[in-house]
PADRENDREN-515086 format. One record per residue: residue number from 1; residue in one letter; x, z, y of N, C-alpha, C in turn. Coordinates in nm, 3 decimals. Layout:
<nodes>
NUM;A;X;Z;Y;X;Z;Y;X;Z;Y
...
</nodes>
This chain:
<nodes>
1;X;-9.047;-5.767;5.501;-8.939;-5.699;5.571;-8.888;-5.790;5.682
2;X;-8.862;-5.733;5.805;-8.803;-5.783;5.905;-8.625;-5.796;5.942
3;X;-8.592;-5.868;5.982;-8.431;-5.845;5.980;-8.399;-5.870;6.132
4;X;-8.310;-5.805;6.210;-8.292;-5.844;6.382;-8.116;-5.959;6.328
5;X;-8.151;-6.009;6.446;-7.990;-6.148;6.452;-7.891;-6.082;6.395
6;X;-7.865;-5.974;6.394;-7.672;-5.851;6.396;-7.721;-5.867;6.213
7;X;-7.822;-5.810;6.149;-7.843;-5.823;6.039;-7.820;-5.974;6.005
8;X;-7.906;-6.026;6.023;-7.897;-6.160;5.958;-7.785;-6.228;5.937
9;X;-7.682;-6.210;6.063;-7.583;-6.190;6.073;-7.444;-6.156;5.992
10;X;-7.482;-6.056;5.963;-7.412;-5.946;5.860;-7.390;-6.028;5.718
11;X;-7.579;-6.073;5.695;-7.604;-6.151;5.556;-7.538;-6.249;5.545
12;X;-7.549;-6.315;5.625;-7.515;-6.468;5.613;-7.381;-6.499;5.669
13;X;-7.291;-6.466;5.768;-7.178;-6.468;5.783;-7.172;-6.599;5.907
14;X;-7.303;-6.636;6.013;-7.316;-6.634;6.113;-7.322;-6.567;6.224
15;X;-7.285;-6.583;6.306;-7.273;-6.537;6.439;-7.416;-6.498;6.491
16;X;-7.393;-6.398;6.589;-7.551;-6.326;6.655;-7.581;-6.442;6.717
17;X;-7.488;-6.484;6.790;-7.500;-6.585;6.920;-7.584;-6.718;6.853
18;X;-7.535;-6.764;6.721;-7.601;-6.909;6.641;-7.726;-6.829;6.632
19;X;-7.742;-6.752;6.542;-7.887;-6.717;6.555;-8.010;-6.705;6.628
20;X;-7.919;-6.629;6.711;-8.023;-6.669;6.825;-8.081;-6.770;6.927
21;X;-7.950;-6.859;6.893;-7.986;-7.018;6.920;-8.088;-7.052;6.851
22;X;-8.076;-7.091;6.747;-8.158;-7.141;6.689;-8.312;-7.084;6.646
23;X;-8.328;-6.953;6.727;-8.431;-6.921;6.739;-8.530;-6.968;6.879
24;X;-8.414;-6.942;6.954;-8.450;-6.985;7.140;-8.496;-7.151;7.126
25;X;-8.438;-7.254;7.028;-8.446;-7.375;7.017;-8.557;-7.420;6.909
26;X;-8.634;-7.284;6.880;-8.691;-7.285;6.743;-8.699;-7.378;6.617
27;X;-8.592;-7.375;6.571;-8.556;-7.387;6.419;-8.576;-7.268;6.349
28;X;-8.567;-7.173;6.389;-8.533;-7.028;6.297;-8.663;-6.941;6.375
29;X;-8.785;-6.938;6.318;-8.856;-6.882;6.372;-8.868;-6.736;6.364
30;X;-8.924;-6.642;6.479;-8.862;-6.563;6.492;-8.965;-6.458;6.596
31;X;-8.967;-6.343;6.640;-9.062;-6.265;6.726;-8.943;-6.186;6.810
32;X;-8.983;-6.188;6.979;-8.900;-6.106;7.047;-8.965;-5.905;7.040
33;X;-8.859;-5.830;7.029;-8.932;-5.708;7.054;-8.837;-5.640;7.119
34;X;-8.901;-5.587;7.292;-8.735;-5.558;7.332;-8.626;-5.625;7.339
35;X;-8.678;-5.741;7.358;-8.559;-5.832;7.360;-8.458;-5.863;7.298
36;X;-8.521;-5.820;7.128;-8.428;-5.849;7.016;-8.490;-5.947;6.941
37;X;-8.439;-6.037;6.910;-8.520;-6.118;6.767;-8.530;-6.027;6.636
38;X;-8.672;-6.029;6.626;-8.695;-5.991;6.492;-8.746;-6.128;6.392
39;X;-8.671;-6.143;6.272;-8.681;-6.234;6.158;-8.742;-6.211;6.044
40;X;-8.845;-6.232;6.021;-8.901;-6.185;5.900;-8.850;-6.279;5.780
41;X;-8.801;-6.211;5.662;-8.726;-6.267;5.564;-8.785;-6.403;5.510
42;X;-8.934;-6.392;5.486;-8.977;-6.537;5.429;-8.919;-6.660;5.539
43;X;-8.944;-6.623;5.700;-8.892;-6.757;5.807;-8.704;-6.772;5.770
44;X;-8.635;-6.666;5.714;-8.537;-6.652;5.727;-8.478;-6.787;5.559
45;X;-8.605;-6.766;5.419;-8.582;-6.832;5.366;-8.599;-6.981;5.397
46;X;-8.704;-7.000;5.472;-8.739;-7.119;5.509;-8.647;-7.240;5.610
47;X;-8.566;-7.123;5.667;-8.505;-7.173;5.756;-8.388;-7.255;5.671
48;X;-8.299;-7.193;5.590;-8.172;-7.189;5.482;-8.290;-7.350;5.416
49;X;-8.365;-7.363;5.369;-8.407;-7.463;5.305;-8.421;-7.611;5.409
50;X;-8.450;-7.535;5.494;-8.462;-7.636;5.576;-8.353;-7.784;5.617
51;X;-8.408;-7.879;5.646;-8.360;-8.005;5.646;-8.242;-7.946;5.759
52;X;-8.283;-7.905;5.866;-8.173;-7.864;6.013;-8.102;-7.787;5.966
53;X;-8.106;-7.651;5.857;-8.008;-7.595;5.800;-7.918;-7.689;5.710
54;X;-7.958;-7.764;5.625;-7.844;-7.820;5.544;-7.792;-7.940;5.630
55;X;-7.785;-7.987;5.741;-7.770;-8.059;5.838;-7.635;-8.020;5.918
56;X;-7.626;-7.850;5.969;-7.549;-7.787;5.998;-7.374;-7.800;5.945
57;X;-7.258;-7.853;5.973;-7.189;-7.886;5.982;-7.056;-7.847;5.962
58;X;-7.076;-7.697;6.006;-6.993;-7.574;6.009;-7.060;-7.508;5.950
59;X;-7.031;-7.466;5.826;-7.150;-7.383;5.735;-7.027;-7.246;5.755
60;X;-7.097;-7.119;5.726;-7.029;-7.015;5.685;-6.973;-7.045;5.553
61;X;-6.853;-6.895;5.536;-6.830;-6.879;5.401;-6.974;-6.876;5.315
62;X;-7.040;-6.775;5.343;-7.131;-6.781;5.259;-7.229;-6.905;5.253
63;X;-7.259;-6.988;5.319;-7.334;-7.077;5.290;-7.251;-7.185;5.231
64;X;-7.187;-7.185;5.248;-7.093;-7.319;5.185;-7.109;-7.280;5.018
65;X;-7.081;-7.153;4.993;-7.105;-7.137;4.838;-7.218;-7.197;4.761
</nodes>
């Protein structure tokens, strides 16, 4: 399953705008379609595991949990 930034968004309780940073900067890998990021859920787990995710500083509510 695929998820676009507004979703991922939604999930995680980041901003469209971080997301898509960190896709443009590729940490958060990711496919343009129409000029939306599409995220497929496994890059989306990988990312959350990742060394640059737990690195992140300002965690959301939800990630801080």
């Amino acid at each position: 399953e695929v998820l676009t930034a507004v979703e991922v968004g939604k999930l995680t309780g980041y901003s469209k705008t971080a997301i898509n940073n960190w896709c443009a900067e590729g940490q958060l890998k990711a496919f343009k379609r129409s000029n939306v990021n599409h995220i497929p859920k496994m890059y989306l787990i990988e990312f959350f595991c990742s060394p640059y995710c737990r690195s992140i500083t300002r965690k959301s509510d939800w990630h801080g949990r």
